[in-house]
N, C-alpha and C positions, 0 to 999 in steps of 0.2 A: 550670581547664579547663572550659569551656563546652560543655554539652549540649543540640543542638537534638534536635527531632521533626521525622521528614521523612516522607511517605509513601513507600515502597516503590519501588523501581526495577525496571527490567526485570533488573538484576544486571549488567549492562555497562560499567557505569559505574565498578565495582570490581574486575572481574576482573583488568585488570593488575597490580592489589597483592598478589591473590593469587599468580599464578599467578607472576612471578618473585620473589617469597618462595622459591618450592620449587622452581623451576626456571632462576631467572635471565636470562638472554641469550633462553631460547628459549619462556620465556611471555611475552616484550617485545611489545607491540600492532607496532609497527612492524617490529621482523623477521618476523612472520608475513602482515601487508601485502605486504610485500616481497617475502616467498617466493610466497604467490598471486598477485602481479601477475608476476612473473618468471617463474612456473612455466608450462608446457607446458599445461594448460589454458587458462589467461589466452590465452594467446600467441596460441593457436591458435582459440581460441571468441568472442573480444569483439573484435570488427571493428569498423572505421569503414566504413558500408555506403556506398558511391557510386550503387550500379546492385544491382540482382535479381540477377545476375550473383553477386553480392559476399556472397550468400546459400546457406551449405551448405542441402541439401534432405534432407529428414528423411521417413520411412513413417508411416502411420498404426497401423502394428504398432509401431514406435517410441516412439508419442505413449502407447500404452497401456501398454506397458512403463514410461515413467515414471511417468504418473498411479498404473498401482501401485507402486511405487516410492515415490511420496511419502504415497502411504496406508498404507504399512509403517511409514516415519518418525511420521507423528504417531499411530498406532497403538501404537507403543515409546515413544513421551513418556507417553501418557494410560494405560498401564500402569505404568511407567516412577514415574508422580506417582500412580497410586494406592498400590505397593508404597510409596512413601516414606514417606508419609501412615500408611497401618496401621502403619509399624513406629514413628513418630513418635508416633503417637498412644497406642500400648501403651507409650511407652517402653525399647523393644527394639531401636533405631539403633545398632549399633557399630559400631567404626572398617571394620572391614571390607566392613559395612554400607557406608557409605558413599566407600572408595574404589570399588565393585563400583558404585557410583549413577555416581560420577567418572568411570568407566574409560565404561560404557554414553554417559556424557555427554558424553565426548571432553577430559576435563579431568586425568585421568591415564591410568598404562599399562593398559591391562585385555584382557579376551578377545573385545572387540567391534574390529573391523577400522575403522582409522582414517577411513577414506572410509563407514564402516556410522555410527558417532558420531553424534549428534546436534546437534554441533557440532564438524566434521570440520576447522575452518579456523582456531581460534582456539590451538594450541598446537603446536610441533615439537617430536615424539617421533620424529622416524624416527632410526636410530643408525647407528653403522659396527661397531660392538662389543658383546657380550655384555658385556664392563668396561663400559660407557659406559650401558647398560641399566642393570646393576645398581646404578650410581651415583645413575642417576637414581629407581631404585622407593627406595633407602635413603632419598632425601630428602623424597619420599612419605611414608613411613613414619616419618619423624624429624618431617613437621609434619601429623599430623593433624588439630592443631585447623585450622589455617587450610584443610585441604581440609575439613574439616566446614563450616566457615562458607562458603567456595565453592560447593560444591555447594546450599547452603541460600539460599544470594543467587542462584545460577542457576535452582533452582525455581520464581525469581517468573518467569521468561522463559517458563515451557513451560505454567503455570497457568493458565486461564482466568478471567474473571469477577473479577477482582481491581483492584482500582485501583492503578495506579501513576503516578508521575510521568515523566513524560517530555518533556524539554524545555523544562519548566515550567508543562507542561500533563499537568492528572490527567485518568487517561482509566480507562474499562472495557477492560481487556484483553480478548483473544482466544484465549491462550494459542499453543501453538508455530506457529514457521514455519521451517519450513527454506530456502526461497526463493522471491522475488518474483518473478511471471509479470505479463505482459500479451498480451493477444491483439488481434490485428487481423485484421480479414474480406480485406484484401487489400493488395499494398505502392500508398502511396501519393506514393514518392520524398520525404517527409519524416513524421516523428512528431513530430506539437507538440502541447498543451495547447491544448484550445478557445477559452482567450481570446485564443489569438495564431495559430489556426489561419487559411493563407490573405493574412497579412498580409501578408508577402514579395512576394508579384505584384501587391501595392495601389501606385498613388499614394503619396507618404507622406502629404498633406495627407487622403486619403480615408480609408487605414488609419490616419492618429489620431484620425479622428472614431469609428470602426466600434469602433478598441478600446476609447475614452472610451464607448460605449452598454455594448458590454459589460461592461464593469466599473459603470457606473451597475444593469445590471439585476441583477449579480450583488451588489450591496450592499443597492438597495431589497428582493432576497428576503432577505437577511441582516437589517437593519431589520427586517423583519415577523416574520422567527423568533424574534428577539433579546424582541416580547412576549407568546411565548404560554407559556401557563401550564405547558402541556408542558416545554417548554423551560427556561424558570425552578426550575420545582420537580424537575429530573432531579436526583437522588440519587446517581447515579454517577458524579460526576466531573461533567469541564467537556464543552459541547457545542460539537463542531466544526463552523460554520457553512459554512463553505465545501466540506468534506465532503457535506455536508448536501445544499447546494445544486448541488455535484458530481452528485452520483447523481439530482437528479431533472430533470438537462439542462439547468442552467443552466450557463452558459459562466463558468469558471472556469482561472486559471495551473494546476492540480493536472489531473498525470498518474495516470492512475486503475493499480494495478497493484495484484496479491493476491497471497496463497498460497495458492490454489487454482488448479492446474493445470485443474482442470475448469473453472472459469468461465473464462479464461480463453480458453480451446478455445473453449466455447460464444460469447461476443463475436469470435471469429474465424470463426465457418463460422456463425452466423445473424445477423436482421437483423429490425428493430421496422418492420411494418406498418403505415404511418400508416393504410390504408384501415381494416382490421379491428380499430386498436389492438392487435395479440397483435406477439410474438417469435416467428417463423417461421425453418424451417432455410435456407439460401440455397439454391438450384434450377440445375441444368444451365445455363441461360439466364444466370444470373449469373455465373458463371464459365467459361463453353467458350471463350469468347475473351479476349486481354486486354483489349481495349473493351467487354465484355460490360457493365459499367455505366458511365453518362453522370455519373457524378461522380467514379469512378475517372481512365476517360478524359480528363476535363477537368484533371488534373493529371499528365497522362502517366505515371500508373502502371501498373500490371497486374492484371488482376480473378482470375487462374488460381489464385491462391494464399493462402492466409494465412498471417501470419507472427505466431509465436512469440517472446517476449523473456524473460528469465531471469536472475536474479544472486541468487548466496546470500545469505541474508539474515543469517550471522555477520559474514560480511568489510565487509556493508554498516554494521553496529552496530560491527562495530572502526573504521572507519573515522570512524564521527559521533563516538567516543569520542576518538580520537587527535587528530583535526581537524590532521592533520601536509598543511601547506601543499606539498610534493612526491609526496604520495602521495592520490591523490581518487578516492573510489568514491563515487556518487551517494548522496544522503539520504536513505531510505526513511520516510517518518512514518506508525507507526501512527496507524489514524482509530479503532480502536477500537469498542465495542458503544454505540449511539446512541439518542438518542428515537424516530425513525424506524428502520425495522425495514432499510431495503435492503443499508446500508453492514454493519453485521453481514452478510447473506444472503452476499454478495459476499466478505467475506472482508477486508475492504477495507484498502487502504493509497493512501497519496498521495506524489506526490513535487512538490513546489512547485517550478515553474520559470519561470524567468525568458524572454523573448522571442526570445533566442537558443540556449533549448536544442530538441536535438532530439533523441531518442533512438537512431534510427538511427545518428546521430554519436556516442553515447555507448559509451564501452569498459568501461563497465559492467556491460554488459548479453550476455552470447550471443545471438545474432538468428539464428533458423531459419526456413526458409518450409518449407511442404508445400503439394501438389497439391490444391486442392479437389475436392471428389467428393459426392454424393449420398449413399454411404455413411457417412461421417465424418460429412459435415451432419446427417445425422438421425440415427445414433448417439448423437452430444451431447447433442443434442434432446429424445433421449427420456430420457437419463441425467440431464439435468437438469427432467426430468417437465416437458417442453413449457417451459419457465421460469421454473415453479413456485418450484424450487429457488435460482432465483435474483434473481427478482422476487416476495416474498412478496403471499398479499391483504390488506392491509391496511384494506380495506374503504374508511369513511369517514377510517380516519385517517393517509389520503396526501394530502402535500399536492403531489401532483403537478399538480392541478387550480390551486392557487395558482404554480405553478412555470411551466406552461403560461402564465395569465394576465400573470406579468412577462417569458415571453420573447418573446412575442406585442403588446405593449403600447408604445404610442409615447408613453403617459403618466407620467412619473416624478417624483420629489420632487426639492426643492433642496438637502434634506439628502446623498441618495445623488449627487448630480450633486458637490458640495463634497468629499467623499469620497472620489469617484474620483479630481477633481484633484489632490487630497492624495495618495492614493494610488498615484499613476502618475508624480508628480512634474512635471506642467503647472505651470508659470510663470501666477500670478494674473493677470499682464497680459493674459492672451491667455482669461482666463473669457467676454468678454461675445464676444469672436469664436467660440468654440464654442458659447454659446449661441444666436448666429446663423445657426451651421453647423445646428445641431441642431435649429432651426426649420424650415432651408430642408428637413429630411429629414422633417418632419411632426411633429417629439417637440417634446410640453409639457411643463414643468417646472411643478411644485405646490409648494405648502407642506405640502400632508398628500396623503394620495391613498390609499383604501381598497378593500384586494388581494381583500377577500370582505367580507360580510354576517358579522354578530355571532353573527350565529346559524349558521352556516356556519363559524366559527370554535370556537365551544364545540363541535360538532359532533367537526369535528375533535381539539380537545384529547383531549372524552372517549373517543374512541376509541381515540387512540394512548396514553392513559394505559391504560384497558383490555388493550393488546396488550401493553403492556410490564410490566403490576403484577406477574408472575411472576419476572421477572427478577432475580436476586441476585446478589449483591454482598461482598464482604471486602475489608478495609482492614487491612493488617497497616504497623506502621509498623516504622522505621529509626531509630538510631542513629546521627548521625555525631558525630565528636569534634573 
């Protein structure tokens, strides 16, 4: 029998061996799919939005009910992971110990309320019988070991600062999420990913030119990251470029969404001041009418509201685990703690999607709007200390200044231009006709083309090595057989 070394997972990946070990039928990944897609939340919260209309409306006493809500939850994980750790560390863990971890974690029976768990989706305990209970805590109790190792593969989930694999990609975790939010300042009758934002009311011959630049500049910033020394010498795992280049506006497929309820809120009720460069809360004037903004209005949506999106982030991990072809809940990829400080700030997760998804369309997701208001706008505002909280200073070492310079730039390389065709899957026949399109729009193609000055470069490295040298890190590995 052959033994490899694997780094650490988020624990998802093995919970169904556990869990029908000791439970059978009702720790199966797919019958607990089944029952949250069939259940009476699903039913009634993950719509296919057509119109505004198609959107329950929710209070701003609501919106903070949750956010505390979900500061409870990860306030019970990061207690939750210190209690484990001191008894781990004394060597003082008994079985008891450790269903009382289970029961809190929603992996067996225990005294925490099934919808309180911290992973409220991943196991059917409800019963008809006091017989049917006690059958199931005897089988609890007849396999401890494997609820020991369960619960010890689930603590990579809610840990922070740890490298795991996922995906195939080792990353610096974040530790817990109970669910993925997005926010938006207002409905815009579709949610798409920036690099396919808008393309639908294109020409086709025009939207394949527009999405060919986009993807050319989001490669050439990818190219440039791919040689700084920052980047090369990170220690924690691999770096997510396209993340990367996500968060500092470059146009990329990845749907930006967190677990942070609060950042979310705040990319719903404020907006980036190209005059002043700051994040400002959005103003009466933006929102009293639906046309209140001329880019809302140019897509015939509504400026009064912003809208909330949302989906638990168990059923989303049972889901990538099962990969069961009749039952689909979106992929959520953690992006993980990064060389660049933003994507941490943020909280951050990506959903990579392709030019036909839209999230509105996605049943996925529960979609709320609420009333904008003066109130709520600068509430956030100030809850995320003007945007402090969520756009850190990084001083010299953002490279938002190199980020600006490729999305503003009609200068690019023939490496990122081959790239993108590769990438989009353009037929090479048709390369020197795009390059002719792409003349007639102003854009030159190079063999090299340099995004900053050498010295503007080490700049930046030392800086962002600087921000991040505190940062640490654990690597616990796995066992598979």
């Amino acid at each position: 029998m052959e033994r490899k070394l694997f780094c650490s997972s988020n624990g998802f990946e093995f919970l169904e061996y556990y869990l029908t070990k000791i439970y059978g039928e009702r720790g199966s990944i797919k019958h607990n799919l089944e029952r949250y897609i069939y259940g009476e939340f699903f039913q009634a919260g993950c719509r296919y939005v057509n119109t505004i209309d198609d959107l329950p409306e929710i209070t701003f006493e609501e919106i903070k009910r949750l956010i505390e809500k979900e500061n409870c939850f990860r306030t019970m994980s990061i207690e939750l992971q210190k209690k484990y750790d001191e008894l781990n560390k004394s060597g003082k863990l008994t079985d008891e110990d450790y269903r009382e971890v289970a029961g809190i974690m929603g992996l067996a029976p225990g005294h925490t309320d099934r919808l309180n768990t911290l992973f409220p989706n991943i196991l059917d305990l409800y019963v008809s019988s006091k017989e049917e209970g006690d059958k199931i805590w005897e089988s609890v109790c007849l396999n401890g070991n494997v609820v020991d190792v369960m619960v010890n593969a689930m603590m990579d989930y809610i840990r922070s600062n740890q490298i795991i694999n996922y995906n195939g990609r080792e990353m610096l975790s974040q530790g817990y999420a109970r669910n993925y939010f997005r926010g938006e300042s207002a409905y815009y009758k579709t949610s798409k990913s920036s690099m396919f934002r808008g393309l639908d009311t294109m020409d086709q011959d025009e939207a394949e030119v527009l999405l060919l630049i986009r993807a050319i500049k989001m490669i050439d910033f990818s190219i440039w990251l791919s040689k700084l020394d920052c980047v090369n010498g990170w220690r924690h795992g691999d770096v997510f470029h396209g993340a990367v280049a996500q968060h500092y506006g470059i146009a990329t497929n990845g749907m930006d969404v967190s677990s942070n309820l609060k950042i979310a809120l705040f990319f719903a009720c404020c907006h980036f001041d190209k005059d002043t460069k700051k994040w400002l809360p959005l103003k009466n004037s933006d929102f009293e009418k639906a046309d209140s903004r001329s880019s809302v209005a140019k897509m015939n949506g509504d400026s009064k509201y912003g809208i909330l999106y949302s989906a638990p982030a168990d059923i989303a991990e049972l889901s990538r685990v099962a990969n069961c072809k009749d039952i689909h809940i979106t992929n959520v990829t953690p992006v993980g703690i990064q060389p660049f400080q933003r994507c941490e700030r943020q909280s951050a997760y990506l959903i990579e999607t392709a030019q036909t998804y839209d999230m509105l369309k996605d049943r996925s997701f529960t979609k709320v709007k609420f009333k904008l208001n003066q109130e709520i706008c600068e509430w956030i505002y100030h809850e995320m200390k003007e945007g402090d909280l969520v756009y850190p200073n990084e001083g010299k070492g953002s490279c938002q200044d190199i980020a600006d310079a490729v999305s503003n730039s009609k200068v690019h390389t023939k490496e990122a231009f081959d790239c993108a065709i590769d990438s989009l899957g353009i037929n090479e026949s048709k390369k020197s006709e795009l390059i002719d399109k792409l003349n007639s729009k102003g854009y030159t193609l190079l063999d090299k083309f340099q995004w900053c000055t050498p010295e503007r470069q080490k700049e930046l490295e030392r800086d962002c090595f600087e921000s991040t040298k505190d940062i640490e890190s654990s690597f616990r590995l796995m066992f598979c057989i």
